[in-house]
LUMGU-20072 format. One record per residue: x, y negated, z negated of N, C-alpha, C in turn; residue in three letters. Coordinates in steps of 0.05 Angstrom, whole numbers, padded with zeros to 5 digits, always signed. Layout:
// LUMGU-20072
XYZXYZXYZALA;...
//
This chain:
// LUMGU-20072
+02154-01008-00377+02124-01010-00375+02115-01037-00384UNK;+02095-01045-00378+02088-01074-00380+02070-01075-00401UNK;+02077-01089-00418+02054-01094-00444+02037-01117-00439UNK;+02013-01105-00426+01995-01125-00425+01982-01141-00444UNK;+01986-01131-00472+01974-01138-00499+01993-01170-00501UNK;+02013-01158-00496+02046-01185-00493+02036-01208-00480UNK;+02023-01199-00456+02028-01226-00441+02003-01230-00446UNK;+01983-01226-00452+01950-01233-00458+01956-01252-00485UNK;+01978-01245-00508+01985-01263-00526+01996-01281-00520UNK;+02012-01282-00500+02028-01303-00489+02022-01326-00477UNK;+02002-01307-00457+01980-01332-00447+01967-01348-00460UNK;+01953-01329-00477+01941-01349-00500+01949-01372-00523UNK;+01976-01364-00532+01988-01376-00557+02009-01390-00541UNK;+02015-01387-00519+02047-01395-00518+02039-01424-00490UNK;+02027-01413-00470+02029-01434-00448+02010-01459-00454UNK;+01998-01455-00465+01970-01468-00479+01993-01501-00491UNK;+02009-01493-00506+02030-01518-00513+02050-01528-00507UNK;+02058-01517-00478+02081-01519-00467+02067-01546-00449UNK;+02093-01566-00444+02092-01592-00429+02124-01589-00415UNK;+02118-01605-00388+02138-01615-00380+02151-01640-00378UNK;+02173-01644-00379+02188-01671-00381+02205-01676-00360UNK;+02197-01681-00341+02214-01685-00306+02232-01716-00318UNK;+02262-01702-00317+02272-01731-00325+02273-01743-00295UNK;+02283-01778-00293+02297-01792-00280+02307-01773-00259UNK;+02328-01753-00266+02347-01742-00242+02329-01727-00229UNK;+02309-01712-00239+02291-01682-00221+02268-01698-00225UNK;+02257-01711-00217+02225-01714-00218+02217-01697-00198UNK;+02215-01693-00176+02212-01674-00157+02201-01642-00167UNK;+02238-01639-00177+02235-01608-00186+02223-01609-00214UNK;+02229-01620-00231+02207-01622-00260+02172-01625-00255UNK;+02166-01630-00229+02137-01627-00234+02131-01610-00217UNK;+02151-01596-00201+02140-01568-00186+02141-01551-00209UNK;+02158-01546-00233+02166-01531-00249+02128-01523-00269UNK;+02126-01553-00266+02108-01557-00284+02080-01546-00266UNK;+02071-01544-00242+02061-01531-00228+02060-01501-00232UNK;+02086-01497-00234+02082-01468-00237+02076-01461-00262UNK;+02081-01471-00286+02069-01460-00302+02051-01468-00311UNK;+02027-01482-00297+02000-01501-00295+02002-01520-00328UNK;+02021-01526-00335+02028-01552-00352+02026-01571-00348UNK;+02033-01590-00370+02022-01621-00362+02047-01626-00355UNK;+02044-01643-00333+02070-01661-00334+02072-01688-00342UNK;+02077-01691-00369+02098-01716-00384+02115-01740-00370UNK;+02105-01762-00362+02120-01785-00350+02134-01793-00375UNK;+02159-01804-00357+02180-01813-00374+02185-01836-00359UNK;+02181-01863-00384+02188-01894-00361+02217-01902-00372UNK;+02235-01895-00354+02265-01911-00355+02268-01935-00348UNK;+02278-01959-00363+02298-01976-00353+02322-01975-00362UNK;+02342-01981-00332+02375-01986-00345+02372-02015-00345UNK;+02386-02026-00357+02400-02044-00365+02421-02057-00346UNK;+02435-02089-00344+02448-02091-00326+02473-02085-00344UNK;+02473-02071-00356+02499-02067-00369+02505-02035-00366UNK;+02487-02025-00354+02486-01999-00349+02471-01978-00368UNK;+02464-01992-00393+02454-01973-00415+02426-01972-00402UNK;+02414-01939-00409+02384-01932-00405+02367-01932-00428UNK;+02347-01946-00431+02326-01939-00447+02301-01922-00436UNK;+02289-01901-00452+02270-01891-00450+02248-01887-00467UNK;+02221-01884-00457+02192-01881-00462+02183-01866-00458UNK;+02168-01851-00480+02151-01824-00481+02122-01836-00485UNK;+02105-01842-00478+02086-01846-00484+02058-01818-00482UNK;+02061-01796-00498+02052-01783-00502+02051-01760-00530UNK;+02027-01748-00534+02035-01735-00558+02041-01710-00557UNK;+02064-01712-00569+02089-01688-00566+02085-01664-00588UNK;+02066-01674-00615+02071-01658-00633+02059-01625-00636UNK;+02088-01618-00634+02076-01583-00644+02075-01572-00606UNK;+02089-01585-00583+02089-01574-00565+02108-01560-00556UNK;+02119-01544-00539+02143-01537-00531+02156-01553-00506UNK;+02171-01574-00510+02179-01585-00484+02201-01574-00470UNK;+02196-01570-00442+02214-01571-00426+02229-01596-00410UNK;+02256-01601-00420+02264-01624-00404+02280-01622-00381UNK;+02272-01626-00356+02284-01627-00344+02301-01634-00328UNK;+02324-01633-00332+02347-01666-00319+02373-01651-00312UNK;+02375-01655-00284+02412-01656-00266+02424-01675-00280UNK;+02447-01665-00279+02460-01683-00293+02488-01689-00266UNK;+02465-01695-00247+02494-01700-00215+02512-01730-00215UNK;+02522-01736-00200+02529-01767-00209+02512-01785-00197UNK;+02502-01806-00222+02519-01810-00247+02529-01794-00271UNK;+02548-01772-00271+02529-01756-00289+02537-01771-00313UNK;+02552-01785-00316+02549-01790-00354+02526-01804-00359UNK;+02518-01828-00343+02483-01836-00339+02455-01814-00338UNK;+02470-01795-00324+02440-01772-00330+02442-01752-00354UNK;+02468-01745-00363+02471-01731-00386+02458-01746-00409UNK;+02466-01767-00415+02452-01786-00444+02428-01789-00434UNK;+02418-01797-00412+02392-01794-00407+02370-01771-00413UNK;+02397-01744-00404+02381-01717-00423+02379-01713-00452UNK;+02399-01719-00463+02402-01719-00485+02388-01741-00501UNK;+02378-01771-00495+02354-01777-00503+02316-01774-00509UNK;+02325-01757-00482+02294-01743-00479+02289-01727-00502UNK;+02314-01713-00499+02311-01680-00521+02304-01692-00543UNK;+02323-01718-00559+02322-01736-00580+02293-01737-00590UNK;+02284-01748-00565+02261-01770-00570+02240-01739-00567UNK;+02239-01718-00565+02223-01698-00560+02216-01689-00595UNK;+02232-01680-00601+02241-01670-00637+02230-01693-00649UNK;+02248-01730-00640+02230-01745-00662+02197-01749-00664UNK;+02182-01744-00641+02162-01745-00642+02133-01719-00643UNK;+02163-01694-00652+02144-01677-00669+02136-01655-00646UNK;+02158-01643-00631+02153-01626-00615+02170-01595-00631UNK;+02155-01569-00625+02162-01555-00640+02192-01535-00629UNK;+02194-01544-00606+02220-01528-00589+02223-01552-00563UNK;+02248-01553-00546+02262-01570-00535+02277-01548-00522UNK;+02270-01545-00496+02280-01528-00476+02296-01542-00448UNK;+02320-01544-00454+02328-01561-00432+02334-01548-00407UNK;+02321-01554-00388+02326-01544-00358+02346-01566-00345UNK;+02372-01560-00345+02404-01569-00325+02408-01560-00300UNK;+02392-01561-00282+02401-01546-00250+02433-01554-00252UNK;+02442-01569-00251+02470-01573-00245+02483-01584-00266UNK;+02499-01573-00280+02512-01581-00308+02541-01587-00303UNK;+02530-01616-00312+02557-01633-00311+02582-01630-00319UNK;+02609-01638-00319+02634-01625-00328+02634-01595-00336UNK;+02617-01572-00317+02629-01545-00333+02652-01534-00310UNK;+02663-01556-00292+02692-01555-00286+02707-01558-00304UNK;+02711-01579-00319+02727-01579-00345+02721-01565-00359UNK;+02722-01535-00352+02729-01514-00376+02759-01512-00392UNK;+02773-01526-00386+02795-01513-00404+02820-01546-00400UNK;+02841-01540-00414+02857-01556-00414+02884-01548-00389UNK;+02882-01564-00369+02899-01556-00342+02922-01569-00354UNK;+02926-01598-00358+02953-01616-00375+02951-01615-00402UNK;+02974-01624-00408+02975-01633-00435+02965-01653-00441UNK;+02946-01659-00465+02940-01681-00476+02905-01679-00467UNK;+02899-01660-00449+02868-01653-00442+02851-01643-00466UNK;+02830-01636-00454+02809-01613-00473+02791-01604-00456UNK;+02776-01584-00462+02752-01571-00446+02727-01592-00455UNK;+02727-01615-00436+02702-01632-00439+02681-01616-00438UNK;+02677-01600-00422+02651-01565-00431+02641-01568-00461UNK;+02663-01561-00472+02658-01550-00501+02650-01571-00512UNK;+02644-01609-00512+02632-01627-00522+02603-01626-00512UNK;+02604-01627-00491+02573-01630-00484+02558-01597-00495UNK;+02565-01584-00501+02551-01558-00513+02554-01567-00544UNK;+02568-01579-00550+02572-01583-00577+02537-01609-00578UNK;+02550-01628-00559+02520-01652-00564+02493-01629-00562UNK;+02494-01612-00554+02467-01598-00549+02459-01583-00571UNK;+02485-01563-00583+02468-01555-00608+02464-01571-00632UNK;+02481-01591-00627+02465-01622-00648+02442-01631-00646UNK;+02434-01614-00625+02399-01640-00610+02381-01613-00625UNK;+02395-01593-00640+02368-01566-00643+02364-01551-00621UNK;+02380-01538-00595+02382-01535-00571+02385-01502-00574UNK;+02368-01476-00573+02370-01455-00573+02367-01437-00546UNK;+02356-01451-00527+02356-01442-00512+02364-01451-00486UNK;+02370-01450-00462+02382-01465-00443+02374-01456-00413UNK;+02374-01477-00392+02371-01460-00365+02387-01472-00350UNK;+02406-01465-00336+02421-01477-00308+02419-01469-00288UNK;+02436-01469-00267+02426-01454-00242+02461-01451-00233UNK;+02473-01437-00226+02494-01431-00210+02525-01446-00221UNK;+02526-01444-00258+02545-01451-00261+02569-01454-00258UNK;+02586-01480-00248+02614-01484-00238+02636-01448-00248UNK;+02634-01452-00273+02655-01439-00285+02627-01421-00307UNK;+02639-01393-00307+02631-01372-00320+02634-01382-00354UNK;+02670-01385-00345+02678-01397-00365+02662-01421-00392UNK;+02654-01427-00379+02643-01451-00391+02624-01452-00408UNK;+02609-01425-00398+02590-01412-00412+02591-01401-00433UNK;+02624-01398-00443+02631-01383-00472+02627-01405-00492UNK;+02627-01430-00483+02633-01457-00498+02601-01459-00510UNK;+02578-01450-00502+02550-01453-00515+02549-01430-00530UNK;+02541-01446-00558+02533-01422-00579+02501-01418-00582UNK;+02496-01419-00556+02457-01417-00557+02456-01394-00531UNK;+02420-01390-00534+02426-01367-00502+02416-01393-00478UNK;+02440-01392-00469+02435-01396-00435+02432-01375-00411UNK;+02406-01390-00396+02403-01372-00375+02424-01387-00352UNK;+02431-01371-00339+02448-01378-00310+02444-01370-00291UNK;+02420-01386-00280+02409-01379-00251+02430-01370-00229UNK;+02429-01345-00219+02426-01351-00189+02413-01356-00166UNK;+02424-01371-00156+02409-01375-00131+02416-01369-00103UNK;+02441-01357-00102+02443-01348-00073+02434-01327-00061UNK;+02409-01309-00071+02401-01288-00056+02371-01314-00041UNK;+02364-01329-00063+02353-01351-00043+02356-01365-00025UNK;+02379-01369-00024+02399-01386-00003+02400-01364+00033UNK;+02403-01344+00014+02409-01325+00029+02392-01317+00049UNK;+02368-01317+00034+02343-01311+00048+02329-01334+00075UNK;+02346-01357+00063+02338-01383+00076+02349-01380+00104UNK;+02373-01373+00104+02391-01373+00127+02385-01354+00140UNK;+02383-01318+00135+02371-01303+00143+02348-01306+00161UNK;+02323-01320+00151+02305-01329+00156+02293-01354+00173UNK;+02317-01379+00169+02305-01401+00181+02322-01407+00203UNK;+02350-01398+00206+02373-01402+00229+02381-01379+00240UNK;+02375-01387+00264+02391-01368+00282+02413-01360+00294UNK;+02429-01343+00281+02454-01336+00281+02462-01311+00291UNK;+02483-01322+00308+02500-01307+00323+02529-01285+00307UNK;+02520-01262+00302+02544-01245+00291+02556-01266+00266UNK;+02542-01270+00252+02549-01291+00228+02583-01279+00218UNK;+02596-01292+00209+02610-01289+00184+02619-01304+00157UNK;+02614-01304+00128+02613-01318+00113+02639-01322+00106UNK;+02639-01343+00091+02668-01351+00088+02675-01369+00069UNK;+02680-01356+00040+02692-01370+00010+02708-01393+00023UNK;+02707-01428+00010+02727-01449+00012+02752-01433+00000UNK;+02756-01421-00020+02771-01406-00029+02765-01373-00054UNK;+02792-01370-00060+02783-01345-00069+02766-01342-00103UNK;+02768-01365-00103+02756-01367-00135+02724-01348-00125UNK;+02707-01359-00100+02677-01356-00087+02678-01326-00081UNK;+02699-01313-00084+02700-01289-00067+02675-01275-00066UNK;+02670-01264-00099+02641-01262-00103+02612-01275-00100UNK;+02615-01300-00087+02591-01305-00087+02578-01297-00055UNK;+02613-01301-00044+02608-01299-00003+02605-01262-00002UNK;+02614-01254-00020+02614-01226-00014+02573-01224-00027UNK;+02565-01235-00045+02535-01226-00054+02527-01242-00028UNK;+02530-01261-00028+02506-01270+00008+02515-01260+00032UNK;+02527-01249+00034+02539-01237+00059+02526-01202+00057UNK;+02527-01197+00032+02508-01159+00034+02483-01180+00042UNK;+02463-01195+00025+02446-01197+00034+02433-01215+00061UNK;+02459-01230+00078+02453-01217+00104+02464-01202+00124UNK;+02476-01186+00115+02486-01166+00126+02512-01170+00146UNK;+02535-01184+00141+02552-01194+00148+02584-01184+00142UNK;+02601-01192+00164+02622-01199+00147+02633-01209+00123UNK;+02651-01217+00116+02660-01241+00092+02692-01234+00094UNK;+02699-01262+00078+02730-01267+00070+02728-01299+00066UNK;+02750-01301+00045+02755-01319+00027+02778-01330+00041UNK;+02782-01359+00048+02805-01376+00058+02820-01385+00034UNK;+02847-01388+00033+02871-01392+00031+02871-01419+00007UNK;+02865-01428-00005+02861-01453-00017+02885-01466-00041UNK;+02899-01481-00029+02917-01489-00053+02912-01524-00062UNK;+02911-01527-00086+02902-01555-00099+02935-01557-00122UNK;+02941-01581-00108+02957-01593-00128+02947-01611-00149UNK;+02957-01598-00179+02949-01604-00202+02939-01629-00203UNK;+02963-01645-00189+02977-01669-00207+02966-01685-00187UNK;+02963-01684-00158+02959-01710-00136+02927-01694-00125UNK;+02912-01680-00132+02886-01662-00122+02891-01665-00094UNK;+02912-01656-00074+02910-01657-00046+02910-01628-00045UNK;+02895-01620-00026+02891-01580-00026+02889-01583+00011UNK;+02915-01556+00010+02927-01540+00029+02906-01522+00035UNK;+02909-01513+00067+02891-01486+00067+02908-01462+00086UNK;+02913-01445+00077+02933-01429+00095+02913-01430+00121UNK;+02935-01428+00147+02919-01423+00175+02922-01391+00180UNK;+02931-01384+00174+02926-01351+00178+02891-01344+00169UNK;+02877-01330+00188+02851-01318+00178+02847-01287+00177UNK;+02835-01272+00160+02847-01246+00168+02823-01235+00190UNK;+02797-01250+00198+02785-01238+00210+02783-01244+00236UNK;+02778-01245+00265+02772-01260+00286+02751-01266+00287UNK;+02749-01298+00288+02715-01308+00286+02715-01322+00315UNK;+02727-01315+00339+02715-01325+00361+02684-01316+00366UNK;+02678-01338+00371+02644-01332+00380+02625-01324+00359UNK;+02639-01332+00334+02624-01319+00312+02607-01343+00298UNK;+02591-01347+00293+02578-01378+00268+02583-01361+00230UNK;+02594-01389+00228+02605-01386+00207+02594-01396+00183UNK;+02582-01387+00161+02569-01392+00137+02590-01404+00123UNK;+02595-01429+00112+02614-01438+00085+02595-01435+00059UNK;+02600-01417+00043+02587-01417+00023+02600-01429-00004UNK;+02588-01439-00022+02607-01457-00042+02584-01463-00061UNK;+02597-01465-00091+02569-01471-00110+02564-01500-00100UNK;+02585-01523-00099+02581-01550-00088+02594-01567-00075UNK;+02583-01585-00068+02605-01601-00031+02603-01626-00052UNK;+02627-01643-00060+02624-01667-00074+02639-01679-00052UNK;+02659-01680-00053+02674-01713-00022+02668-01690-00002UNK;+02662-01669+00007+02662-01660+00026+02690-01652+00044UNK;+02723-01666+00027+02739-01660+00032+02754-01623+00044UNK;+02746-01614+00029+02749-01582+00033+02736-01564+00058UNK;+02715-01578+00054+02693-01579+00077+02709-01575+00107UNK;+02709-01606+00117+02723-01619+00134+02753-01605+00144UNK;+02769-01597+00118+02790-01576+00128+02795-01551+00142UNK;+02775-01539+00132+02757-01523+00145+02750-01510+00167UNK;+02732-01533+00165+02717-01542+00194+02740-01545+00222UNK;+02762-01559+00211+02784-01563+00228+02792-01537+00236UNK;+02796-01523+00213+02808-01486+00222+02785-01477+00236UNK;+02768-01475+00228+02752-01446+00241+02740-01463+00265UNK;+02750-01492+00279+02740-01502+00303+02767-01490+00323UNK;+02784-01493+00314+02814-01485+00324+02819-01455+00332UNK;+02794-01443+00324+02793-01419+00323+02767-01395+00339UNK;+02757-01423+00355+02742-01408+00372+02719-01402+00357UNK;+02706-01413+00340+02685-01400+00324+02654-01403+00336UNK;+02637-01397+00332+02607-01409+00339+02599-01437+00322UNK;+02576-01434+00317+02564-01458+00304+02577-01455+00271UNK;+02573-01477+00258+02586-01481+00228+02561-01489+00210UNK;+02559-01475+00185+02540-01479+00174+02546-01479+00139UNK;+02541-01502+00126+02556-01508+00105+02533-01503+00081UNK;+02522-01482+00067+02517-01487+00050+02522-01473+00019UNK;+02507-01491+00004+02522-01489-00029+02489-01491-00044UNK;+02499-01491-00074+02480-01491-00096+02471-01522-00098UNK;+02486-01545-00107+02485-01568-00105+02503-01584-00090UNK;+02491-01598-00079+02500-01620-00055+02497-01650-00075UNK;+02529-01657-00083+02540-01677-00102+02548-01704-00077UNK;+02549-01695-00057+02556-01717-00033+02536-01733-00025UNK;+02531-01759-00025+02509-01773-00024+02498-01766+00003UNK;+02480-01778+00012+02459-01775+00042+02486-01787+00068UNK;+02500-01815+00061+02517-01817+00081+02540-01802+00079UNK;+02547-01793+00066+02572-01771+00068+02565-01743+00076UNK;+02539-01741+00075+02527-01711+00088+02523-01720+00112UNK;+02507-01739+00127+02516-01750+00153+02540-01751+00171UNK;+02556-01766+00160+02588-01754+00163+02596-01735+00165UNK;+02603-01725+00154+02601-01685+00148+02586-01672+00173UNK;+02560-01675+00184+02548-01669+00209+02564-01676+00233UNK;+02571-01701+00231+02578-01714+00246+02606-01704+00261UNK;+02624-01688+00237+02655-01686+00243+02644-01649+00246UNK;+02636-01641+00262+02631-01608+00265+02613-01595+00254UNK;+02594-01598+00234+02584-01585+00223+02556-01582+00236UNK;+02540-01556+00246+02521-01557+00251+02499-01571+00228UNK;+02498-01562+00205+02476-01567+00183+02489-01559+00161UNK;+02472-01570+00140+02483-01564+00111+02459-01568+00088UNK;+02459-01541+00092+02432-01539+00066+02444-01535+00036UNK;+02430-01539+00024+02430-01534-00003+02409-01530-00026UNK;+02402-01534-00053+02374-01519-00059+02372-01551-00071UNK;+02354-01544-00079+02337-01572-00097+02354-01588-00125UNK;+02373-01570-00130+02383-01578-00162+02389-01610-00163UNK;+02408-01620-00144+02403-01642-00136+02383-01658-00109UNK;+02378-01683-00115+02350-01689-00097+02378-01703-00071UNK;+02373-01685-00050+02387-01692-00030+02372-01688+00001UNK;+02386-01702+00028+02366-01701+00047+02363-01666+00057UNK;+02386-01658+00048+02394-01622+00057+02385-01596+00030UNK;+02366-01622+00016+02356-01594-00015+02327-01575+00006UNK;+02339-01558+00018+02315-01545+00032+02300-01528+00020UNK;+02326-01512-00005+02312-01491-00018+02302-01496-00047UNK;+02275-01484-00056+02268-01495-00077+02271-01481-00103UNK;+02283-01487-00126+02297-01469-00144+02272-01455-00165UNK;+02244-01485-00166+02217-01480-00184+02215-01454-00197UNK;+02210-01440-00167+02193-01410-00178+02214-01407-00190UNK;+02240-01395-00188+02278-01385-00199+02267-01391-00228UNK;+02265-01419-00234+02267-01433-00264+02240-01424-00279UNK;+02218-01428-00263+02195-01414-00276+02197-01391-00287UNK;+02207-01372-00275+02201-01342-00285+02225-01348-00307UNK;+02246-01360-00307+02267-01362-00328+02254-01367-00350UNK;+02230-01388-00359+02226-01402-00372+02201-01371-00384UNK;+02192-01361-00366+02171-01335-00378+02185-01323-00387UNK;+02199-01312-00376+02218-01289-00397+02238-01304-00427UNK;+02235-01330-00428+02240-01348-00455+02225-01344-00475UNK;+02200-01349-00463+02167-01337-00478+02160-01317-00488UNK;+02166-01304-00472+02155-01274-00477+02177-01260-00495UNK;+02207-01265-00490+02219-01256-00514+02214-01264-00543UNK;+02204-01293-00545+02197-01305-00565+02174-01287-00580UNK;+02149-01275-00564+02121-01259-00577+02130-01238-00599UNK;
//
């Protein structure tokens, strides 16, 4: 049942001090964010340096507010991570009473664990820099590894986004007897959740990655027949677009319909998504986490309501 008494306090005491902080990487999505929850939005003036170092400027008064910062950390990401992690800095030094970092795409939570000898779970540092910054609460969107998520000792939210994705495709492309289809079986679950919601087939392809030289095999056996079928690649993210392209090779070899590539974040710059079109692919959408020419879907509202239910647990 809904406690209206809750959110009548909430409205009152809680949004009233909330600001947003659209870093460098999301200005876009940091001031839709900030839209939705009719906040101010906070400019932030960066310069890098020709040495590569970033300085930043808050020129606003922070004290006693709740900031939301919001910053991808896509590549560059060690350039956009310190960039987050200065904001947050500079949020606390100048007298803000909570520091809420919004991560659509969080950098190294591939490196969850140690694959060689002599590694470490780079994960578990950057969660470590965060609860140094005073970092209790967290928002991402469609984290690499589950895993990764054991490495934060704060609550993180972990968006999904592919019933949005889902809805997009459903909705904006016209497709023929679709069938979805995991790069590999790690996705199984994600092609199996977008595939109930559009009512589809699914199966996961064959994927082998060598440790030591990253060249990845894809078995050609498929278990399903996709002649005449258009085919969904679903994937949290396309970075060289290599896997992609392999793919694309099979299920062209294979009599398929149209090819349709999308993921959570699109790490492949604008000319490598060109390319990618170019070598088979009908289109390739992806959501906003990173600012790309194929971010069709918008994650805002997703992160907004994340950020209410932050609040309202707080009352």
């Amino acid at each position: 049942m809904i406690n209206i008494f809750k959110i009548l306090k909430y409205l009152r005491n809680t949004l009233k001090d909330v600001v947003v902080l659209p870093g460098p990487a999301s200005l876009d999505l940091g001031n839709c964010i900030a839209d939705h929850l009719s906040s101010l939005s906070i400019p932030i003036d960066l310069r890098v340096f020709s040495d590569g170092e970033s300085k930043i400027r808050i020129n606003a008064n922070l004290l006693n507010k709740k900031c939301i910062v919001v910053q991808s950390t896509y590549p560059p990401v060690d350039s956009h991570l310190m960039q987050a992690l200065m904001i947050i800095y500079s949020c606390y030094e100048y007298g803000a009473s909570e520091v809420i970092p919004v991560i659509p795409y969080m950098g190294y939570a591939r490196q969850d664990k140690k694959f060689l000898e002599g590694e470490f779970a780079t994960i578990s540092l950057i969660a470590k820099l965060l609860e140094c910054n005073n970092i209790h609460n967290l928002i991402t969107v469609d984290i690499h590894s589950i895993k990764a998520i054991s490495y934060f000792n704060l609550n993180i939210l972990n968006i999904s986004s592919i019933r949005s994705l889902a809805t997009y495709a459903r909705t904006k492309l016209n497709l023929v007897d679709p069938i979805v289809i995991s790069p590999d079986i790690g996705g199984i679950s994600r092609a199996k959740e977008f595939s109930q919601a559009i009512q589809s087939k699914f199966f996961a392809l064959k994927k082998i990655r060598d440790r030591i030289t990253g060249n990845i095999t894809i078995d050609k056996n498929l278990p399903e027949d996709i002649k005449d079928h258009d085919i969904i690649i679903i994937d949290d993210m396309i970075s060289s677009g290599g896997t992609i392209l392999k793919a694309v090779d099979l299920l062209k070899n294979n009599n398929c319909g149209k090819i349709y590539a999308i993921c959570v974040h699109t790490l492949a710059d604008d000319n490598s998504i060109s390319k990618l079109k170019k070598n088979g692919l009908t289109d390739i959408i992806s959501t906003n986490s990173v600012p790309r020419s194929c971010s069709k879907v918008d994650l805002s509202t997703d992160i907004a309501n994340a950020l209410h239910s932050i609040f309202l647990s707080a009352q």
